[in-house]
Backbone bond lengths (Angstrom), bond angles and torsions (degrees), N, CA, C in turn:
res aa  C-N    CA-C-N  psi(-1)  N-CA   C-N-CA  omega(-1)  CA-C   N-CA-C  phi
1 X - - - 1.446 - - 1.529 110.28 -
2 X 1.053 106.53 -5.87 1.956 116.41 -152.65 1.122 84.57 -91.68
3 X 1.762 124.59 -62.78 1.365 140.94 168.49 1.608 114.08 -31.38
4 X 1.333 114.34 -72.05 1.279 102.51 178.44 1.666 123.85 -46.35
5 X 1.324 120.14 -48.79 1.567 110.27 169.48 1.140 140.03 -65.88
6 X 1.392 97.04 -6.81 1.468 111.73 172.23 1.337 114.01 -76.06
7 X 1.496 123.40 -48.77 1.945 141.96 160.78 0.951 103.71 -35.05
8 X 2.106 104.90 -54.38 1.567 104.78 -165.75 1.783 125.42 -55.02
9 X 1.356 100.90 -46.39 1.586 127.64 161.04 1.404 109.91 -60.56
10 X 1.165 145.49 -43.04 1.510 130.81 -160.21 2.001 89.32 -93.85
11 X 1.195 116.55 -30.50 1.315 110.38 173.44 1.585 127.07 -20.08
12 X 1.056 92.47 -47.42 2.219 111.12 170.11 1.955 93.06 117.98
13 X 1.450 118.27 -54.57 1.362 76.72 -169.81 1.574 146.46 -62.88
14 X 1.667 97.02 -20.84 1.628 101.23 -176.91 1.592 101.68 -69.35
15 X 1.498 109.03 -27.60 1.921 94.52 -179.71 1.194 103.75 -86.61
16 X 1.564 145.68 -6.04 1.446 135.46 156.02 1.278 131.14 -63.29
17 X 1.360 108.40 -44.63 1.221 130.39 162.67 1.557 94.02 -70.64
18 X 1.314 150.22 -60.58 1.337 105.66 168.84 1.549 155.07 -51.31
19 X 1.281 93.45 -23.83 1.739 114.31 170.46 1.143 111.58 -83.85
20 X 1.605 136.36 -13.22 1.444 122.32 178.03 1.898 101.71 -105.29
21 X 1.732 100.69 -10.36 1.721 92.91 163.07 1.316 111.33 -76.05
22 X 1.020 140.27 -24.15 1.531 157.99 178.85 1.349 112.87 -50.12
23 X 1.791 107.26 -70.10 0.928 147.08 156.74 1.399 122.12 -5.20
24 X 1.466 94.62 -80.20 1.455 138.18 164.13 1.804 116.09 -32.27
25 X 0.941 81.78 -63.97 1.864 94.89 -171.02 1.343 104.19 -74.57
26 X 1.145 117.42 -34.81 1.738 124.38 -168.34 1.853 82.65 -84.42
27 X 0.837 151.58 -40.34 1.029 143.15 -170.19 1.729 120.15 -75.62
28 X 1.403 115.13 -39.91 0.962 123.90 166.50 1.482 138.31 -75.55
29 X 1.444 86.61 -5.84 1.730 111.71 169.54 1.589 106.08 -76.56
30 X 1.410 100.16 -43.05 1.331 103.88 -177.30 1.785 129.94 -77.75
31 X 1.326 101.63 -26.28 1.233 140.94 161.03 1.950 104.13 -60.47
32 X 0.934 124.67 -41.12 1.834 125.17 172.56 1.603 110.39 -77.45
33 X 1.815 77.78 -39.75 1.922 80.69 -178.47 1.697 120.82 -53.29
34 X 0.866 108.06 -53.43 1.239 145.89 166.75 1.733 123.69 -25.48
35 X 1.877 92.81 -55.29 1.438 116.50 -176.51 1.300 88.59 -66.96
36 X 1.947 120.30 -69.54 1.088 117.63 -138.58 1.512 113.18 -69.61
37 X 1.944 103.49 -32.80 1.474 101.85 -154.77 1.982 105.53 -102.53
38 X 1.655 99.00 16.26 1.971 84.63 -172.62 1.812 78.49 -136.86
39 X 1.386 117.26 -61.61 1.681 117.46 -173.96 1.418 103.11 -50.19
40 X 1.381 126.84 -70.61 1.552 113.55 -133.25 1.414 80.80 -83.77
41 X 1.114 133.68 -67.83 1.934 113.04 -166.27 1.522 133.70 -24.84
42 X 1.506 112.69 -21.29 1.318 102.63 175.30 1.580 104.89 -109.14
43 X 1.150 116.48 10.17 1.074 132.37 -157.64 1.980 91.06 -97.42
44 X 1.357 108.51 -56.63 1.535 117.53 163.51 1.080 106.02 -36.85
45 X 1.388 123.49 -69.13 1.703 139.23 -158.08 1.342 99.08 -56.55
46 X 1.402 135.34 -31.15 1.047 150.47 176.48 1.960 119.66 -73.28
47 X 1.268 107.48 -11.33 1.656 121.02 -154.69 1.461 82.93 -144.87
48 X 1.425 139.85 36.74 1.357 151.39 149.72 1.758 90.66 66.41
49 X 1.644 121.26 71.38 1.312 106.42 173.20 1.333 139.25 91.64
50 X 1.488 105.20 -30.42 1.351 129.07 -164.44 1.799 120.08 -53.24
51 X 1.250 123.55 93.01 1.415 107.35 -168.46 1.765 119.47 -86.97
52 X 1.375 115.50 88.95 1.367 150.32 -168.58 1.915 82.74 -15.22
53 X 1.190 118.93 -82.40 1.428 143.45 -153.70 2.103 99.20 -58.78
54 X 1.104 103.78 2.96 1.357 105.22 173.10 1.543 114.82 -143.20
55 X 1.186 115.81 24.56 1.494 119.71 164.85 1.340 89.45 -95.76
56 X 1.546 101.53 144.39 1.453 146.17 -177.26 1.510 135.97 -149.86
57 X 1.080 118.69 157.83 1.577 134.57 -174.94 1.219 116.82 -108.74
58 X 1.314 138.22 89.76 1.556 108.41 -161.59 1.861 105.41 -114.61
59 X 1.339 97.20 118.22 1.637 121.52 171.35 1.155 129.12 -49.35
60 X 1.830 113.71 -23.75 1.423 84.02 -150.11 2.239 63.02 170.21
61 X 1.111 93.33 98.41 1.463 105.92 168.07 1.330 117.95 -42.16
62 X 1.595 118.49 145.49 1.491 124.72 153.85 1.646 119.45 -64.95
63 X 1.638 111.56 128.46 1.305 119.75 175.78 1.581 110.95 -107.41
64 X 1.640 108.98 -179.36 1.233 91.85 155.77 1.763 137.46 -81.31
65 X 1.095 99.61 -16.58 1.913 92.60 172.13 1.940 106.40 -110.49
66 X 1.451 124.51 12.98 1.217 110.95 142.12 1.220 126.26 -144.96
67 X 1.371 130.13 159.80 1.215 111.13 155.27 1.448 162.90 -88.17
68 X 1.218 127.93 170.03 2.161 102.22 -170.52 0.658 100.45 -54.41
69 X 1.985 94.99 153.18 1.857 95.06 157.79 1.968 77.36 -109.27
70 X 1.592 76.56 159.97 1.481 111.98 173.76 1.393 119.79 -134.44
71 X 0.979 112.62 -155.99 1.644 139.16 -154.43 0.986 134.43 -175.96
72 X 0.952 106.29 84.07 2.169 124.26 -142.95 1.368 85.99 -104.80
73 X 1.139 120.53 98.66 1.470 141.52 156.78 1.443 127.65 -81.22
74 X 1.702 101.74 -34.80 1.430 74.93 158.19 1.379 142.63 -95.78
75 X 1.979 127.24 -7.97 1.260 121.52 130.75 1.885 118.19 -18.93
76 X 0.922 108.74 -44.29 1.338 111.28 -172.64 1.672 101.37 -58.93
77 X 1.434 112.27 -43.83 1.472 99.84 -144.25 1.720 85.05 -105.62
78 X 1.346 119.07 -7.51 1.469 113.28 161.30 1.734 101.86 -63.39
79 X 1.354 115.00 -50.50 1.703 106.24 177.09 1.186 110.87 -34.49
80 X 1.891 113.02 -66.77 1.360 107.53 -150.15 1.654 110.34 -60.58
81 X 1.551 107.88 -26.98 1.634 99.08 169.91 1.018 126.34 -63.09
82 X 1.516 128.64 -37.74 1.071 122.74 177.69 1.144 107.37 -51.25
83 X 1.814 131.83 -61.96 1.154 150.00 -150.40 1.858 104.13 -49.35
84 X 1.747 119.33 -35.34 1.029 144.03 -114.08 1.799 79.44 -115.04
85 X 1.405 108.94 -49.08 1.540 130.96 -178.54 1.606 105.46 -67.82
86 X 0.996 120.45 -53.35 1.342 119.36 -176.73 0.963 127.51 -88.86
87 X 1.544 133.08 -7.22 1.466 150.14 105.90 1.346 121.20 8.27
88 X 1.744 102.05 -70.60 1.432 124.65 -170.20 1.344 84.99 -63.09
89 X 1.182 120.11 -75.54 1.891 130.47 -142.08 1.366 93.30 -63.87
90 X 1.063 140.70 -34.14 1.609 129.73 -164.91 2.070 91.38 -91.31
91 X 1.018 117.15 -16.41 1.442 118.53 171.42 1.380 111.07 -67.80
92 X 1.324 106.54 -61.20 1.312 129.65 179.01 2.142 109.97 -46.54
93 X 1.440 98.64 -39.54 1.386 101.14 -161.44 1.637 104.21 -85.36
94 X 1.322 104.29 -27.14 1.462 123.05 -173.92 1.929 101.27 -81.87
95 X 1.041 119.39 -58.88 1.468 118.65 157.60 1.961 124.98 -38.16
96 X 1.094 96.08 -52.86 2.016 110.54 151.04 1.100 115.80 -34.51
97 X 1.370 105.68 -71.77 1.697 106.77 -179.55 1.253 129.22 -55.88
98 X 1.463 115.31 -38.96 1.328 125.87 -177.20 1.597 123.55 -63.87
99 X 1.694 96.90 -34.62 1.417 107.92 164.28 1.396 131.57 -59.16
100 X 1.612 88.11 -45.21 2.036 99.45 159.65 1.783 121.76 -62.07
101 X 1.137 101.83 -34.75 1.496 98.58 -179.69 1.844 124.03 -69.45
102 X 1.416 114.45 110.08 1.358 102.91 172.30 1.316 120.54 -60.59
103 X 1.481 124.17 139.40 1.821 130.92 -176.35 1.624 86.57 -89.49
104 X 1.149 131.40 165.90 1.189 173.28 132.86 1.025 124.09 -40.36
105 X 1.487 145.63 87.99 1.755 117.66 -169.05 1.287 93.69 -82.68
106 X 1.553 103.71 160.06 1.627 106.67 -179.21 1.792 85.05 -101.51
107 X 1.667 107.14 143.44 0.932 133.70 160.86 1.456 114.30 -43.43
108 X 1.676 139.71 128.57 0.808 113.42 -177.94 1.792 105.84 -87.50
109 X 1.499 103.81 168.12 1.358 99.51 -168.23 1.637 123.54 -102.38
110 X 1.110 130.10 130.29 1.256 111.96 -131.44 1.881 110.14 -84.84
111 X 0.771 126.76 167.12 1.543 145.05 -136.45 1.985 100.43 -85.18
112 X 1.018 129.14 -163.49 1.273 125.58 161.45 1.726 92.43 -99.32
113 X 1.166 112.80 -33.00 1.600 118.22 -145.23 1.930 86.95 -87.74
114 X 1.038 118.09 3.80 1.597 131.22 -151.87 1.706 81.67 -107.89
115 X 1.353 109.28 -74.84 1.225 131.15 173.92 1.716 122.58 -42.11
116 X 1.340 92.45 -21.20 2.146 93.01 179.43 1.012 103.11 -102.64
117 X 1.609 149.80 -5.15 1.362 166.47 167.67 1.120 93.29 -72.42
118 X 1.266 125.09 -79.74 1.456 118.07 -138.01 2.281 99.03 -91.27
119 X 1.504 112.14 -10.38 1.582 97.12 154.47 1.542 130.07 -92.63
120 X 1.543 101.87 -11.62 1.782 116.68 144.03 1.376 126.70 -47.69
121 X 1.322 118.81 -45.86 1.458 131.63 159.46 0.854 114.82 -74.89
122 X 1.346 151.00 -81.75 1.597 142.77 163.59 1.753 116.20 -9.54
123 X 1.594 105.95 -55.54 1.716 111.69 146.15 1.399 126.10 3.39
124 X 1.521 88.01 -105.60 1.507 123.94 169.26 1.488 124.09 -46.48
125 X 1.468 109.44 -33.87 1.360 111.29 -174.77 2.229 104.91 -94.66
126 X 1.275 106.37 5.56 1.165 132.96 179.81 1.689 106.67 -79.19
127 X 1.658 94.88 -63.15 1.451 120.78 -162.61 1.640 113.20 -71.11
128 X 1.765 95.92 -28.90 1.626 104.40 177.55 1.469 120.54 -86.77
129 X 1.148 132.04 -24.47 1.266 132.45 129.97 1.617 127.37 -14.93
């Protein structure tokens, strides 16, 4: 059994699929970083000030033994940018690749009329023998 997971793993996809989960996350870290600390700031300055990551909804006031709940919408809508950014770039990177990758022509496949030629010849080259 030890054997088989070992094949199963050296196979390439479970370690591809591990390096592009890797990949992935480390990328999307960088991808938030990104949103929060270079996009949305001028993006405020732009929306008279507005700091995206601290707009809120508040439900249900702060007391003294709890605190509000809210509805931090704009965390939310810092997500959807991010979400929106890393979208593009993994579009972008996946479109890249494809350009690098050579396609294959498929052979065309040969005809009936392809096929009565060449056992006509096979024939003949039978008969001359």
């Amino acid at each position: 059994m030890l054997n088989d997971f070992k094949k199963f793993l050296i196979k390439g996809n479970a370690v591809d699929l591990a390096v592009g989960f890797i990949f992935g996350a480390a990328f999307a870290t960088v991808v938030k970083s990104f949103v929060e600390n270079v996009v949305m700031p001028p993006l405020g300055l732009l929306t008279a000030g507005i700091d995206f990551a601290n707009l809120s909804y508040v439900l249900k006031p702060a007391t003294e033994e709890t605190e509000a709940v809210t509805v931090n919408y704009g965390i939310f809508i810092n997500d959807i940018v991010a979400f929106i950014i890393l979208g593009f770039a993994v579009f972008m990177i996946v479109r890249t690749i494809s350009k690098f990758e050579k396609k294959e022509e498929a052979k065309p496949t040969p005809t009936q009329k392809d096929i009565e030629l060449l056992t006509e010849i096979r024939d003949l080259m039978k008969k001359s023998k």
